[in-house]
Backbone as a printed PyTorch tensor [residue, N CA C, xyz], in Angstrom:
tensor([[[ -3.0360,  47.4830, -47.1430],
         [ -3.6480,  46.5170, -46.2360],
         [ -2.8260,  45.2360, -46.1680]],

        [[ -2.2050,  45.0420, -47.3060],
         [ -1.6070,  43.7660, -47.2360],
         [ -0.0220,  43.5330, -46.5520]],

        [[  0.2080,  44.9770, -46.9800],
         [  1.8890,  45.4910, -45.9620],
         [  1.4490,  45.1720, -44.3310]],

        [[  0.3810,  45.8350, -43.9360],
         [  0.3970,  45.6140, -42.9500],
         [ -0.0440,  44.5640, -41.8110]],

        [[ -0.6990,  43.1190, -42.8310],
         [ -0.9360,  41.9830, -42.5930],
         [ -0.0110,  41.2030, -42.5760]],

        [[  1.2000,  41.2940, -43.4780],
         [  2.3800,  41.0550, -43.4370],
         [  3.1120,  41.3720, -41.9510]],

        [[  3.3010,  42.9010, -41.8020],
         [  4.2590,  43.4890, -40.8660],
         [  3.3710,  42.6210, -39.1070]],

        [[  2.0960,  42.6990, -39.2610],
         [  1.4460,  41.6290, -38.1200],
         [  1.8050,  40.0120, -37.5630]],

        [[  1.6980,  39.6850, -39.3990],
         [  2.0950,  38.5500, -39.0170],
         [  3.8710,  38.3490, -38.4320]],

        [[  4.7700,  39.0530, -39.2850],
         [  5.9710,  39.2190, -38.7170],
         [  6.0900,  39.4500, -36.9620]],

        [[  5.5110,  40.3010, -36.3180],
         [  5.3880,  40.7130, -34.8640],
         [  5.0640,  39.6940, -34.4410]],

        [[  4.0620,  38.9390, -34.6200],
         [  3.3590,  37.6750, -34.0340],
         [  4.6870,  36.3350, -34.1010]],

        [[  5.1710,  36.3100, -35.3530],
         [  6.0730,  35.4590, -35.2950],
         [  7.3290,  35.4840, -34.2620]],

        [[  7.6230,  36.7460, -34.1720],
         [  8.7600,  37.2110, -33.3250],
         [  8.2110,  37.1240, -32.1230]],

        [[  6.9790,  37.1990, -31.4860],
         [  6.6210,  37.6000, -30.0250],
         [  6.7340,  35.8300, -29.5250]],

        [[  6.2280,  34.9030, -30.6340],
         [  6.2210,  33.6430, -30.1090],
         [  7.6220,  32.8990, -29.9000]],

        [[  8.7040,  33.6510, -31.0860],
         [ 10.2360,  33.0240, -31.2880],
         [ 10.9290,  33.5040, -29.5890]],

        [[ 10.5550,  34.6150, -29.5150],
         [ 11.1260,  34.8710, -27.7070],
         [ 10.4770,  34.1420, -26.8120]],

        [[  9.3300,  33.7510, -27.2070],
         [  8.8850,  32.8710, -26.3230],
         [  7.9650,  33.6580, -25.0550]],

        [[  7.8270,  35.2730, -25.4550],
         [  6.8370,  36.0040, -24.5340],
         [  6.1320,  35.6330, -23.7360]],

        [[  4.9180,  34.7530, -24.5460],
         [  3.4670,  33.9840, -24.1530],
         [  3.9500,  32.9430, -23.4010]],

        [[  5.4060,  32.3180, -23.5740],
         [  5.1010,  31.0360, -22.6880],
         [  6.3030,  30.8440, -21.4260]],

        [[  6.5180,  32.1400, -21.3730],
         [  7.5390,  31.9820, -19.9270],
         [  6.9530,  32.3590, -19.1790]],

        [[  7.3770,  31.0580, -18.1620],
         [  6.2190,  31.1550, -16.6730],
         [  7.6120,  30.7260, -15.2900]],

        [[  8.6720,  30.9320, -16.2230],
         [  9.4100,  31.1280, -15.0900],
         [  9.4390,  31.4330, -13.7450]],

        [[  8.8400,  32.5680, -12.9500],
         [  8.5140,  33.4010, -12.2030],
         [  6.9910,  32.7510, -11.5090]],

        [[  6.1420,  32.2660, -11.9630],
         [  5.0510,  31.6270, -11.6220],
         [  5.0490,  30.6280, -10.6130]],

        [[  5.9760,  29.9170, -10.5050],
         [  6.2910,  29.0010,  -8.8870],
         [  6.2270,  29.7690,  -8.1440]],

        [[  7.5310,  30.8480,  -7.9250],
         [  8.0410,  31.4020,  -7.0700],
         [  6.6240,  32.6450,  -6.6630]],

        [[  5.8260,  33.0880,  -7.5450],
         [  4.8160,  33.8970,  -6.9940],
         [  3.7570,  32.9070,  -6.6270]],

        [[  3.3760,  32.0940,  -7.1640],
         [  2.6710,  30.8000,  -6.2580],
         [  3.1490,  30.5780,  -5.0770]],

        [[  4.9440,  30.2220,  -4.7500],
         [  4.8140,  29.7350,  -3.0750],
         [  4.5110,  31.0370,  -2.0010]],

        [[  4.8390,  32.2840,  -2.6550],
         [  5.1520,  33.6160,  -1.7510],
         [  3.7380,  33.8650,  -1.8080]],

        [[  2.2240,  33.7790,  -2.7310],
         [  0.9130,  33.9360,  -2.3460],
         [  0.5560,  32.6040,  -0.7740]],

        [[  1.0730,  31.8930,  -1.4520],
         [  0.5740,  30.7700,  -0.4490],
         [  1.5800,  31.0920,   0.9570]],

        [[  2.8360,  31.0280,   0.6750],
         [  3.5600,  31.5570,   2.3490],
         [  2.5220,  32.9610,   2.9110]],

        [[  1.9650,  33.9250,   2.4060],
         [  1.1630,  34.8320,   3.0690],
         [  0.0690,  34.4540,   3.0850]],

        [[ -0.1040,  33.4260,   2.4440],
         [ -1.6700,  33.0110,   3.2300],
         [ -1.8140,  32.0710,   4.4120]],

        [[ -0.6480,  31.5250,   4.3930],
         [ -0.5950,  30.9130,   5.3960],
         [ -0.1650,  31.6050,   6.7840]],

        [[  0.4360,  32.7830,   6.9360],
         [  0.6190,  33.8350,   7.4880],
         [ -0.3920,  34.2000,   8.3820]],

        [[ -1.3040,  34.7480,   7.3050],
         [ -2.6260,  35.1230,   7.2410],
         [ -3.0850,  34.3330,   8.1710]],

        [[ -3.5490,  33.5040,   7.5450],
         [ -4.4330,  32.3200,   8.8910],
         [ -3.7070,  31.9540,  10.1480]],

        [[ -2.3230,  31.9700,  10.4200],
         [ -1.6490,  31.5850,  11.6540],
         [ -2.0080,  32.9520,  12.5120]],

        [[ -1.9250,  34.1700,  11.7610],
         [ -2.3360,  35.2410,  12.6030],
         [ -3.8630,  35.2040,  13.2600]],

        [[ -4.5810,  35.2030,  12.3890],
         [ -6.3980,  34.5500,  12.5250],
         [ -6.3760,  33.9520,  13.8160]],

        [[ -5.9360,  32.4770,  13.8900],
         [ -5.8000,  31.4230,  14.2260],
         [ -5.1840,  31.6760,  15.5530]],

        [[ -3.7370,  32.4720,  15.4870],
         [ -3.4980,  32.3940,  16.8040],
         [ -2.9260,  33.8390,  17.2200]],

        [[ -3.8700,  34.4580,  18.0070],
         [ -3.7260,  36.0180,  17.8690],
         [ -2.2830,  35.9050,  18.6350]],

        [[ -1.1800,  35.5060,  19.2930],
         [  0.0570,  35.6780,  19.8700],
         [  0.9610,  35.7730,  18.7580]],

        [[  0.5700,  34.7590,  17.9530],
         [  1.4080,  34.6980,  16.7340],
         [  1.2280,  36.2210,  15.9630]],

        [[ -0.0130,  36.4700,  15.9080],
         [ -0.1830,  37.9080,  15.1050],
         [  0.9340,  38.8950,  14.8530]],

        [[  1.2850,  39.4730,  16.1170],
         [  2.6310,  40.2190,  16.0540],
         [  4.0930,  39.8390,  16.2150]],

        [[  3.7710,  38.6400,  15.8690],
         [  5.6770,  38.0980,  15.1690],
         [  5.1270,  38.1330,  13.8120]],

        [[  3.9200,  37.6650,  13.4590],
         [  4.2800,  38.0090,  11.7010],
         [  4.1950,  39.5360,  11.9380]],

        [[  3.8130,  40.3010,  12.2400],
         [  3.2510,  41.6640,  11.5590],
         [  5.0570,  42.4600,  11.9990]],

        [[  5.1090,  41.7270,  12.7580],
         [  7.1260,  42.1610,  13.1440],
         [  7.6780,  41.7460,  11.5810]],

        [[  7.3060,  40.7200,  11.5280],
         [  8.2950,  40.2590,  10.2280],
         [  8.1970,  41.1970,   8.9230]],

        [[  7.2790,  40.9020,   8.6870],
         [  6.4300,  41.6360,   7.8730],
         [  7.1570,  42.9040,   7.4250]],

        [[  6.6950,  44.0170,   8.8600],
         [  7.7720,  44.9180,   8.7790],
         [  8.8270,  45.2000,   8.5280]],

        [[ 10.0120,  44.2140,   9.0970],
         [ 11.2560,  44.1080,   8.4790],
         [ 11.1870,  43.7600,   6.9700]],

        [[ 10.8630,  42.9070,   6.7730],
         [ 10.7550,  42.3180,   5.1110],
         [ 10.7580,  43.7160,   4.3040]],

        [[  9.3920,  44.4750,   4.8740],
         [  9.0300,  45.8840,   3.5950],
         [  9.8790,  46.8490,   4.2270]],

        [[ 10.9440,  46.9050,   5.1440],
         [ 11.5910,  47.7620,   5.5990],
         [ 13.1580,  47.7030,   4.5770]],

        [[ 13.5530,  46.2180,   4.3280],
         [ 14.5170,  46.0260,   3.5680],
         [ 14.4370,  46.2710,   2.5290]],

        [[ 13.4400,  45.6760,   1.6800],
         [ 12.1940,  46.0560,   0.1620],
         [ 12.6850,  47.5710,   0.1580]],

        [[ 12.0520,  48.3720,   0.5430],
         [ 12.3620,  50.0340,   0.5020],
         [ 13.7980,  50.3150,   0.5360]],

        [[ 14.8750,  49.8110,   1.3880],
         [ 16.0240,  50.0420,   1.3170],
         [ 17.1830,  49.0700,   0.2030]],

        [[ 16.4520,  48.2980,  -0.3230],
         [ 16.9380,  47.5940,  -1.6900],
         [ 16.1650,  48.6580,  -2.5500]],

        [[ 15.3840,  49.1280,  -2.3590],
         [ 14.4860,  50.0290,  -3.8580],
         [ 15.0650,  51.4410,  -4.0620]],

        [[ 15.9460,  51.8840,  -2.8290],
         [ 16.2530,  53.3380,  -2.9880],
         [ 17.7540,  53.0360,  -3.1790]],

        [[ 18.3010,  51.7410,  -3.0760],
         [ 19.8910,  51.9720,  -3.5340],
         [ 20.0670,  51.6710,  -4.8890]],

        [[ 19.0400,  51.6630,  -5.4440],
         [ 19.0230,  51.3380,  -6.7880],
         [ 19.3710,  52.3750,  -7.7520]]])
């Protein structure tokens, strides 16, 4: 029991020394890209002409997405 309170606390020490729990690097950048599609969102709502230039875009965007994902 005590080996393995040891070998815990070791993991715990190491998960915090990488710094796991506290990189939020990536967290802006998925914050502005929720908020750029929500704002999307509502311009489409808002102004049905606009609708199909985003839903054009859109398309292209996940059209490239798929062709960056299969040359991988």
């Amino acid at each position: 029991m005590l080996e393995a309170r040891k070998n815990m606390t070791r993991i715990t020490n190491l998960v915090w020394k990488l710094r796991i729990w506290k990189d939020t690097k990536g967290q802006d950048l998925i914050e502005y890209a929720l908020m750029a599609g929500f704002v999307a969102v509502a311009a489409g709502a808002i102004m049905p002409g606009v609708a199909t230039s985003i839903s054009t875009i859109f398309s292209k965007i996940s059209s490239v997405m798929t062709a960056a994902s299969t040359q991988s």
